[in-house]
N, C-alpha and C positions, 0 to 999 in steps of 0.2 A: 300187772299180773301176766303172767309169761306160759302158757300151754305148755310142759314137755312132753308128754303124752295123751291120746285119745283112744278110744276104745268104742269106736265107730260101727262095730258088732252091734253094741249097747240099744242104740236107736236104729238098727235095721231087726232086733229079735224082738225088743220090748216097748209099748208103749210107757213112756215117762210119766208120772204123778207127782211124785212132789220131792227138791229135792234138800240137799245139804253139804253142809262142807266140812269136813274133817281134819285134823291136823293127825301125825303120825307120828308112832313112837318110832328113830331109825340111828341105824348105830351109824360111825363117821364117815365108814366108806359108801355108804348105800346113800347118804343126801351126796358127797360127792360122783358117784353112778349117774343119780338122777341129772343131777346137774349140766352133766356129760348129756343127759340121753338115752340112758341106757334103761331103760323102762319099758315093760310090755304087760296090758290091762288086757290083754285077749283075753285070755283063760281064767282070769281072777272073778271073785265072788266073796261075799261079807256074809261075816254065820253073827250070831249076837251068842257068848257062850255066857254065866253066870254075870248079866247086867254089863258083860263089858262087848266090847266091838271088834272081830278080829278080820284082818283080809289075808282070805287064802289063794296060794294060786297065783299072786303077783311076781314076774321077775324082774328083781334087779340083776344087774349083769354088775360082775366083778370090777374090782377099781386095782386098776395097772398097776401104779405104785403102793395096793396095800397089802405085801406079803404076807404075813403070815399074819395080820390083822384083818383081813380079809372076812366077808361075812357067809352064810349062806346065800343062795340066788332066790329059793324059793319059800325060807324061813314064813311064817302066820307073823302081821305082823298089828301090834297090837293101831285101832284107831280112836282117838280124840275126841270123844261129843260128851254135850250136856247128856244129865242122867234123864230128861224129859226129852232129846231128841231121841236117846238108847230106846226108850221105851214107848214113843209113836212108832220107832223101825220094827220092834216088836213084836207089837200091835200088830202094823200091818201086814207083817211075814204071816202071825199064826193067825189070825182071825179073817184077815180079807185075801189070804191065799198070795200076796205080792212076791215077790223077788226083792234083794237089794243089788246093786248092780254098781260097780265104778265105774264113771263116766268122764273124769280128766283127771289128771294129775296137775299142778302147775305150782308155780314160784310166789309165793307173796311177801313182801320185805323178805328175804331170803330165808323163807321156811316155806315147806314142801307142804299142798294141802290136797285133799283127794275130795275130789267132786263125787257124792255118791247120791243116789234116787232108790225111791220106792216105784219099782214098776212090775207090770202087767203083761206077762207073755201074749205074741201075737200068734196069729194062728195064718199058716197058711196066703189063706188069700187075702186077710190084713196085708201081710206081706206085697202081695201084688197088685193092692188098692192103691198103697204108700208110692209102691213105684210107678204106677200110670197117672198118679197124682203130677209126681217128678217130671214128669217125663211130658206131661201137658205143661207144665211150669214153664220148661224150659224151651219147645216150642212158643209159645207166649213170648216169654223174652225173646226170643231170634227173630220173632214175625216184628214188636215192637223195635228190636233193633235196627231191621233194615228199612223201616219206616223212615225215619230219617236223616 
């Protein structure tokens, strides 16, 4: 499994709950984009429209050699789950108030699959708990490194 993309926003705005993995409906130049690199989860979010799963917002960036085959960059693009995972994501958008959120993209036997979570906007000084957390962490590590 091979990372091409992260969306490292993801876990600086939202607390993680629980998550999933999806596979993507994508036309031939957009798995070769990815393939390249060319992917960006900044701005993307998942809406669930009649029982199915759409991600909006994601850019694929153009493939050099595919003229006029070429796709849109910022196309809705449909995603791949069980009709029981459709319907936990759901769940927890309308009833428990969550977020759906993409959280990697990556390579698996050479199909593109999209890391998504149910999470929990942070607030504020969540935000600056997380980082004093971090930031004690890595103090720690440096003190234990020069120990010996």
């Amino acid at each position: 499994m091979s990372v091409v993309a992260k969306n490292r926003k993801a876990y600086h705005d939202y607390f993680i709950e629980d998550e999933f993995e999806a596979g993507m409906v994508l036309l031939g130049t957009e798995i070769k984009s990815i393939r390249d690199g060319k992917v960006q989860l900044k701005e993307a979010f998942i809406s669930i429209k009649d029982g199915e799963a759409w991600i909006k917002g994601m850019h694929i960036g153009l493939y050099e050699q595919g003229n006029r085959f070429n796709h849109d960059e910022l196309r809705d693009r449909k995603l791949l789950l069980h009709s029981h995972e459709i319907e936990k994501l759901q769940k927890g958008q309308t009833l428990q108030g969550y977020t759906i959120v993409p959280l990697n993209i990556h390579l698996s036997k050479g199909r593109a699959k999209l890391q998504i979570a149910l999470a929990k906007g942070k607030h504020l000084y969540d935000k600056r708990q997380t980082e004093k957390e971090r930031s004690q962490k890595r103090d720690i590590q440096k003190a234990m490194k020069g120990q010996y």
